[in-house]
Backbone as a ProteinNet text record, in pm:
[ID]
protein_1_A
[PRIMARY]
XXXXXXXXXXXXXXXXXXXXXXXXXXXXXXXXXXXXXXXXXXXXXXXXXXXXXXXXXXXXXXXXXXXXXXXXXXXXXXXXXXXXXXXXXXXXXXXXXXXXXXXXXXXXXXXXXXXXXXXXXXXXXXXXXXXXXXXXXXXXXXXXXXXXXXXXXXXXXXXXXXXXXXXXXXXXXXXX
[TERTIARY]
11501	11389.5	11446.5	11391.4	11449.1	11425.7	11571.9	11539.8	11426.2	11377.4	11200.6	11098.7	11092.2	10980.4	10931.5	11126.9	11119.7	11109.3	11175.2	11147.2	10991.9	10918.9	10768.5	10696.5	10708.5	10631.3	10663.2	10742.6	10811.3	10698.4	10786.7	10712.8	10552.7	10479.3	10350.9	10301.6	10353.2	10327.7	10288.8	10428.5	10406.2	10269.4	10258.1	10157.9	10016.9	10039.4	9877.8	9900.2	10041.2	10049.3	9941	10038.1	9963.8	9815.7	9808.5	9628.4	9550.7	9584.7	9531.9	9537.6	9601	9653.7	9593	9557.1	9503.7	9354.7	9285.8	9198.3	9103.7	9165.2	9172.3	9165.7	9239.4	9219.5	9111	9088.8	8994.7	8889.2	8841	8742.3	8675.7	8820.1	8864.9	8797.8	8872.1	8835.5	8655.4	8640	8479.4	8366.9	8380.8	8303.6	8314.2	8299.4	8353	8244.6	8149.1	8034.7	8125.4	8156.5	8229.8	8297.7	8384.7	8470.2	8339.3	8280.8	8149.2	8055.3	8087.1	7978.9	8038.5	7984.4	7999.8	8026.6	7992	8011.5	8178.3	8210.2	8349.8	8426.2	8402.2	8467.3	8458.5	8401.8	8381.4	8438.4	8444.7	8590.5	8682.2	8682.1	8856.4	8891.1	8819.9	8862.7	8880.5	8759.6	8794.6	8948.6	9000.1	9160.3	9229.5	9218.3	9376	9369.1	9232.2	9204.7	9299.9	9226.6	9349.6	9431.9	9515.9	9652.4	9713.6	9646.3	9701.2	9739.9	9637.1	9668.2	9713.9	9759.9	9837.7	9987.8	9995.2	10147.8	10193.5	10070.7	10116.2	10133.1	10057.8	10096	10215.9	10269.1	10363	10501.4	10485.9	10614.2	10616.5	10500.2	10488.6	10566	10552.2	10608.8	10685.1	10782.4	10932.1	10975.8	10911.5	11008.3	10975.1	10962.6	10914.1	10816.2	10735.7	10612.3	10605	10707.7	10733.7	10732.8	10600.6	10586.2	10533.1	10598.2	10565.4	10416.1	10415	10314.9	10340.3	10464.7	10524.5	10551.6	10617.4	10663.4	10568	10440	10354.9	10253.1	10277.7	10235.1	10326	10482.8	10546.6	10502.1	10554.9	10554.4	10415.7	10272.1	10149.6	10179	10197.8	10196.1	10317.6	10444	10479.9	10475.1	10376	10321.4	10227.4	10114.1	9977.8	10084.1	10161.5	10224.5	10281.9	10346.5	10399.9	10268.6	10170.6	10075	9990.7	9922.5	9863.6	9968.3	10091.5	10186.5	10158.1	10198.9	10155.3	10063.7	9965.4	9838.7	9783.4	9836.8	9803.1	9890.3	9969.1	10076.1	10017.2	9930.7	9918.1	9784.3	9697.6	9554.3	9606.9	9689	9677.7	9780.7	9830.3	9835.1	9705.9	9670.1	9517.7	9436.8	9390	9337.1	9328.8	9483.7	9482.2	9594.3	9614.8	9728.2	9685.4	9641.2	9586.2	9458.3	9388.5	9230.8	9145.4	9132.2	9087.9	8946.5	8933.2	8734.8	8692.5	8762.4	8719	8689.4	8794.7	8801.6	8659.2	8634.4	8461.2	8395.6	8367.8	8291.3	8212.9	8375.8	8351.2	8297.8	8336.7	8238.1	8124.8	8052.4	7927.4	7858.7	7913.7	7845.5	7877.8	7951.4	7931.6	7838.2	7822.1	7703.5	7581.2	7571.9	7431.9	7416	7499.1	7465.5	7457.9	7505	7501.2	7333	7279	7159.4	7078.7	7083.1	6970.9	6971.2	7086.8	7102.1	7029.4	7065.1	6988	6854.5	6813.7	6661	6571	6647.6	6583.4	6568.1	6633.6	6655.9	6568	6517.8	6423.9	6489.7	6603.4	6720	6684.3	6608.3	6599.7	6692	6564.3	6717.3	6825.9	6780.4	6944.6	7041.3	7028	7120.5	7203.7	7077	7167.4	7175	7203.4	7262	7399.7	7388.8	7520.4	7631.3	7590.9	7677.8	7707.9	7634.9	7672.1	7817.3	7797.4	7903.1	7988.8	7999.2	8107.2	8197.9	8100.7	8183.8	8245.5	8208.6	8227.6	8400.3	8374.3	8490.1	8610.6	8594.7	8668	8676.2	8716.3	8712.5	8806.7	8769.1	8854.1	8981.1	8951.4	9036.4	9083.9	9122.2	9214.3	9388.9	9442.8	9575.1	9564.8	9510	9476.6	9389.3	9299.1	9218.9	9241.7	9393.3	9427.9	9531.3	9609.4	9673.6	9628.2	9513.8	9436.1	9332.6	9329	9336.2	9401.7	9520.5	9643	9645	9621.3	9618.2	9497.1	9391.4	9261.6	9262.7	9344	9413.7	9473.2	9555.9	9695.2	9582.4	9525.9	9460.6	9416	9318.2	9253.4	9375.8	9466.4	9565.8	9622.5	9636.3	9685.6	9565.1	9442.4	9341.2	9343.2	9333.5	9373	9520.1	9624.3	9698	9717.4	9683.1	9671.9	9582.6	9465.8	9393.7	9469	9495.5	9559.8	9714.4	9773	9887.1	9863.8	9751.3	9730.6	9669.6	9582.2	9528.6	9664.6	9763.6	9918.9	9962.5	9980	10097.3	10140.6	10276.1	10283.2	10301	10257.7	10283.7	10407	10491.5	10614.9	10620.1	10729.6	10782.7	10734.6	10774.9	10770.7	10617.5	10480	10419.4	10287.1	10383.1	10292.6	10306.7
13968.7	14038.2	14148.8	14237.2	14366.5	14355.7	14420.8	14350.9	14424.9	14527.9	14569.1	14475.1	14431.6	14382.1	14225.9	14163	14004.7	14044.3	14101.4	14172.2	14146.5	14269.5	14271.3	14158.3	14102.3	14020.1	13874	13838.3	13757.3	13762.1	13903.4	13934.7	13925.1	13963.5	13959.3	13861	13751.2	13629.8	13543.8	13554.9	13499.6	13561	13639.1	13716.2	13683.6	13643.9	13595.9	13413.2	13338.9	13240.9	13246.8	13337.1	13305.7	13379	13429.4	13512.3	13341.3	13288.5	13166.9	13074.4	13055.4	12941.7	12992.4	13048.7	13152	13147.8	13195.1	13144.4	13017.2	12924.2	12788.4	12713.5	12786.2	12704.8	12779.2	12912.8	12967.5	12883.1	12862.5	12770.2	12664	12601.2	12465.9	12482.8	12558.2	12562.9	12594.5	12680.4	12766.2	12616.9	12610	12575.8	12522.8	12364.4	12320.6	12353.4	12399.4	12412.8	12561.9	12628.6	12765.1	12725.3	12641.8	12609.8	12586.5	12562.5	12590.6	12679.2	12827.8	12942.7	12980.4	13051.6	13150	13236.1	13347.4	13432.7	13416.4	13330.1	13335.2	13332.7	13296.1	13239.9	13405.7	13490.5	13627.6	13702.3	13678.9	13770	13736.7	13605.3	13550.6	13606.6	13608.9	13695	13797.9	13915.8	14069.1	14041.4	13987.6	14032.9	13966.6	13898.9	13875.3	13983	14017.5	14178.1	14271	14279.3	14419.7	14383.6	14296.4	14222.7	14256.4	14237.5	14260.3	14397.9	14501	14609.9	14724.1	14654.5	14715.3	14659.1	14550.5	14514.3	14620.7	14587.3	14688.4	14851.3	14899.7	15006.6	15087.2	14973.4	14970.5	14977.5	14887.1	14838.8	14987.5	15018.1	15128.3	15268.5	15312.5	15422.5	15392.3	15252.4	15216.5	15244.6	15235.4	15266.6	15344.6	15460.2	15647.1	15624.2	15549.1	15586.4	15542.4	15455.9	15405.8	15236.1	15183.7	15037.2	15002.6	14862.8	14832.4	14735.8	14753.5	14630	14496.2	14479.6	14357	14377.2	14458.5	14460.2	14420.2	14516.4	14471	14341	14290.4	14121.2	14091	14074	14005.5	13931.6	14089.2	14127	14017.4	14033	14002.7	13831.7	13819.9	13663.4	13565.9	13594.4	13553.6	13583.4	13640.2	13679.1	13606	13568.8	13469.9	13343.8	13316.1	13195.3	13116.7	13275.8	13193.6	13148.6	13226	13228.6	13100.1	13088.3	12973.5	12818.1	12858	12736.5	12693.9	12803.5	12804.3	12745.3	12792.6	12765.5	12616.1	12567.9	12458.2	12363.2	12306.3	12257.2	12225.7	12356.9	12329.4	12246.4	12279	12254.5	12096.4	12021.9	11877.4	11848.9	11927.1	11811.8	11834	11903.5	11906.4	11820.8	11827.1	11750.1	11604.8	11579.2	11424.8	11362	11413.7	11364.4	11381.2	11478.8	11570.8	11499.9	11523.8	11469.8	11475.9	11348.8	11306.9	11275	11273.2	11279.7	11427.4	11551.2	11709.1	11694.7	11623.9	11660.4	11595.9	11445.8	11401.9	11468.1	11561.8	11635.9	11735	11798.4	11967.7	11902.9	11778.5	11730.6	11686.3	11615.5	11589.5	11757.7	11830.7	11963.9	12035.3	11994	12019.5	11944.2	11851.9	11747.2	11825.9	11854	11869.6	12022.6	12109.9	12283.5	12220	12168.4	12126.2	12102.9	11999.7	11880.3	12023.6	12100.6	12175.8	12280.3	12332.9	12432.7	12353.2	12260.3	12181.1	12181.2	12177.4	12103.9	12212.5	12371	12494.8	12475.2	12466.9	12491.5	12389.1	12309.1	12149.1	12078.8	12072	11968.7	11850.7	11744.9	11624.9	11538.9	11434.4	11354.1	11279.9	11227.8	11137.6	11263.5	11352.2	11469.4	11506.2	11507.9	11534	11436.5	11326.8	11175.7	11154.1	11259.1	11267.2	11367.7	11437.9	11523	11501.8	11404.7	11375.2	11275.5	11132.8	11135.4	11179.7	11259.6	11348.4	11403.8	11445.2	11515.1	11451.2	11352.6	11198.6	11126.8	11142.7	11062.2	11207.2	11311.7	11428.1	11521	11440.3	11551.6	11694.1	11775.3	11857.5	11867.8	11813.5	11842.6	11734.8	11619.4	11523.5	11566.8	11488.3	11550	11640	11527.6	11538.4	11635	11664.2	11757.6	11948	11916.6	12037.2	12080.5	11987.4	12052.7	12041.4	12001.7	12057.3	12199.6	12240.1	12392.1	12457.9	12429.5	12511.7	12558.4	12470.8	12503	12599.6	12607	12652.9	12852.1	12837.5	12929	13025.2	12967.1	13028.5	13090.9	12991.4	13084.2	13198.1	13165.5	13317.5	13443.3	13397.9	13429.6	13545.2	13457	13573.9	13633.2	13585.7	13685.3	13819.2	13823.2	13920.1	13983.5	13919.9	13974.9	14082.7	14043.9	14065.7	14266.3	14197.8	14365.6	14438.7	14419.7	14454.9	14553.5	14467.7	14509.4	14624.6	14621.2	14716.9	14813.4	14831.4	14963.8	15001	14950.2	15003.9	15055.7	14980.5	15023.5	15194.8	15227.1	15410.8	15409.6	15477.3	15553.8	15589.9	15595.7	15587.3	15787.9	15836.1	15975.2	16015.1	15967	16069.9	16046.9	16034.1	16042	16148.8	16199.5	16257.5	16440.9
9664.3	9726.7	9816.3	9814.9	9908.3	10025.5	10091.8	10225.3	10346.9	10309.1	10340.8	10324.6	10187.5	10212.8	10225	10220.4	10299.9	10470	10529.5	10651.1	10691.9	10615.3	10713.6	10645.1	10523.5	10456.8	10575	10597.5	10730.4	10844.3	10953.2	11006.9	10996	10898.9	10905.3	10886.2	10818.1	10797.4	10956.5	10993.1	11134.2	11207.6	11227.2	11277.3	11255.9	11123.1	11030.8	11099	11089.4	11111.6	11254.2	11363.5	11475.3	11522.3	11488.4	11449.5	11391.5	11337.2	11249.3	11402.3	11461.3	11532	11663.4	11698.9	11815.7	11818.5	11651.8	11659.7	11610.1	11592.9	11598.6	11689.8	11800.7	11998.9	12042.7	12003.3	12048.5	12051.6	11884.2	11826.7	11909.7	11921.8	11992.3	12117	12180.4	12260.1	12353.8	12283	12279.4	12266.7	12116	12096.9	11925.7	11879.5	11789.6	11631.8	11695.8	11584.1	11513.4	11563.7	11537.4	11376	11376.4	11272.4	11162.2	11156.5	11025.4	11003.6	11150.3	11135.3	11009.3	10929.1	10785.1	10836.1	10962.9	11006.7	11059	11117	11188.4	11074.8	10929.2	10808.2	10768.7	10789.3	10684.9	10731.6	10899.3	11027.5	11015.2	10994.2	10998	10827.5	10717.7	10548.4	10595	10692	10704.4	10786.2	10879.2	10981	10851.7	10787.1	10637.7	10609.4	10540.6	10438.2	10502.8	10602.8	10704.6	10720	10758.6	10805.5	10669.5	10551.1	10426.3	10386.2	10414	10444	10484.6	10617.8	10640	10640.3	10599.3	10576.8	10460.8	10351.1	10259.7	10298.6	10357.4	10374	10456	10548.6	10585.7	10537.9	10424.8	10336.2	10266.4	10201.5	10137.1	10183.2	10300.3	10406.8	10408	10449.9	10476.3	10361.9	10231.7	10126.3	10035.4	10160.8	10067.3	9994.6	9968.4	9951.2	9801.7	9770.2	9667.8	9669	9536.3	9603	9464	9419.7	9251.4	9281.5	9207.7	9206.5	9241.6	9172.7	9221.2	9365.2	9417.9	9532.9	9633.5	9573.9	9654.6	9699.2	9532.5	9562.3	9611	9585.6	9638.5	9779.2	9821.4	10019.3	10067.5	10017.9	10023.8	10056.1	9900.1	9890.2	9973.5	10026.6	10082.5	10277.5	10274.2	10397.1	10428.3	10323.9	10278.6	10355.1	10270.9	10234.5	10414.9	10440.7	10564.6	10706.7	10712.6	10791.8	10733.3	10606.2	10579.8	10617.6	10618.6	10635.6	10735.8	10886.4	11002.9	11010.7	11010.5	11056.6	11005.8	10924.2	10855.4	10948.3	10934	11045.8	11153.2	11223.2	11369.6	11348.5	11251.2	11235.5	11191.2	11134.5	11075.2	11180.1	11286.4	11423.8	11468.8	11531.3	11643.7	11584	11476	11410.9	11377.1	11300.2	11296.3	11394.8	11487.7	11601.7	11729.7	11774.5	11872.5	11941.2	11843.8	11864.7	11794.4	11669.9	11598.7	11615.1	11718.5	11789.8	11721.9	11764.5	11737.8	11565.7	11527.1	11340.4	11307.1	11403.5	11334.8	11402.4	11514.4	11517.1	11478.8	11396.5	11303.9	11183.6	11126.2	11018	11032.5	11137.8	11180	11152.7	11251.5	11210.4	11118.9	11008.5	10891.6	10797	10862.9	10722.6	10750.7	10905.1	10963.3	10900.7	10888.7	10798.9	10697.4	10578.5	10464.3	10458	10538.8	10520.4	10559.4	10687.9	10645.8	10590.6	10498.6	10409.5	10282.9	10236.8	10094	10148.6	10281.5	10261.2	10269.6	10255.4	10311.2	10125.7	10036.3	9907.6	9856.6	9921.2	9892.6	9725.8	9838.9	9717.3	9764.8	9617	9686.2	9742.1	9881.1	9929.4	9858.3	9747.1	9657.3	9695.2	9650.9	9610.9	9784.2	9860.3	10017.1	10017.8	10047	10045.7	10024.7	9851.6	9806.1	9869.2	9876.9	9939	10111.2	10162	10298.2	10267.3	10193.1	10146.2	10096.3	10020.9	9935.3	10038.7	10134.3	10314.7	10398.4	10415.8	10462.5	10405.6	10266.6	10219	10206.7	10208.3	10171.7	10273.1	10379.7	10521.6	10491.9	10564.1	10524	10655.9	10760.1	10842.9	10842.5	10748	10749.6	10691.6	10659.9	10613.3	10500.6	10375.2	10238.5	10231.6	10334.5	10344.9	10351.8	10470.8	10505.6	10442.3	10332.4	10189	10084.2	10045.2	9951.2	9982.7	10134.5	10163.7	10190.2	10141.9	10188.1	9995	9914.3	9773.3	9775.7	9798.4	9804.4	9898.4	9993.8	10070.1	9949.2	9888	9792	9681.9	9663.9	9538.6	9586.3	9654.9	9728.9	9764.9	9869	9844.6	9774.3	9617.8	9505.4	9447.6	9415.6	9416.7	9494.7	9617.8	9683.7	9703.4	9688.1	9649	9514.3	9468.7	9283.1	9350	9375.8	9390.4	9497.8	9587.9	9696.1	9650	9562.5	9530.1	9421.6	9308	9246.8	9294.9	9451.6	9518.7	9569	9626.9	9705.3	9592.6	9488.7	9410.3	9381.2	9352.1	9344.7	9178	9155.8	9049.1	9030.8	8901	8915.1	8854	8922.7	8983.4	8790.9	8761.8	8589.5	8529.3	8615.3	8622.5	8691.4	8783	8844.2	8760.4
[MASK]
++++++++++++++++++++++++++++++++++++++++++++++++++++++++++++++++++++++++++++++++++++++++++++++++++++++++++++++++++++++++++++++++++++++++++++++++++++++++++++++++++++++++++++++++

């Protein structure tokens, strides 16, 4: 890997690590219903988007303005990689070490958006029943929970990587 774009891909990683971990105590801290607004979920996608962005465009300038596609997933995805690591780590201590009261909390107020998101949709009760369990047995802020979103993370991840790297990418010189 070139040593540009293990450099900022590093660097930015950490950055996303602690941007993740920052606002997670925030959360924590504030107010625990937060961790299930949709809205805090669509701010925390827009700062990756940009964080993504400009790593790439960064890498891009450091290296004349010349950036493969690959290069540019590369840089992306091991930047994804180190920040979702981060952030995961700190979230399955707080969580299942820390204070295991907060983790049944953020799921209580997750059953409770679920129950009145279905009942706005007048999904009968068997069906919310089911899915209160389904939440119940499949926490997400348990261990199993928070590396099976660390898989869930990655995908998204290279999805966005994938487009990301093809808007950076340069055109190669015997092209233009």
């Amino acid at each position: 890997m070139d040593a540009i774009i293990k450099k900022n891909a590093i660097n930015f990683g950490i950055i996303s690590g602690l941007i993740g971990i920052l606002s997670t105590t925030i959360m924590y801290i504030t107010d625990l219903k937060l961790f299930v607004n949709m809205w805090v979920g669509f701010g925390m996608l827009a700062i990756w988007i940009i964080i993504g962005c400009v790593l790439l465009s960064k890498t891009k300038n450091e290296k004349q303005g010349i950036l493969s596609f690959k290069e540019g997933f590369t840089a992306y995805f091991v930047s994804a990689l180190v920040g979702i690591l981060m952030s995961t780590v700190f979230n399955i201590f707080l969580f299942n070490f820390f204070d295991t009261a907060a983790r049944d909390t953020v799921t209580e107020h997750l059953i409770e958006m679920q129950v009145e998101m279905l009942q706005k949709f007048n999904t009968p009760q068997e069906k919310i029943n089911e899915a209160i369990i389904s939440i119940k047995e499949s926490s997400q802020f348990s261990i199993k929970g928070q590396l099976f979103g660390i898989a869930q993370a990655l995908v998204g991840a290279i999805i966005f990587g994938l487009i990301l790297a093809a808007f950076f990418k340069s055109k190669p010189k015997e092209q233009f």
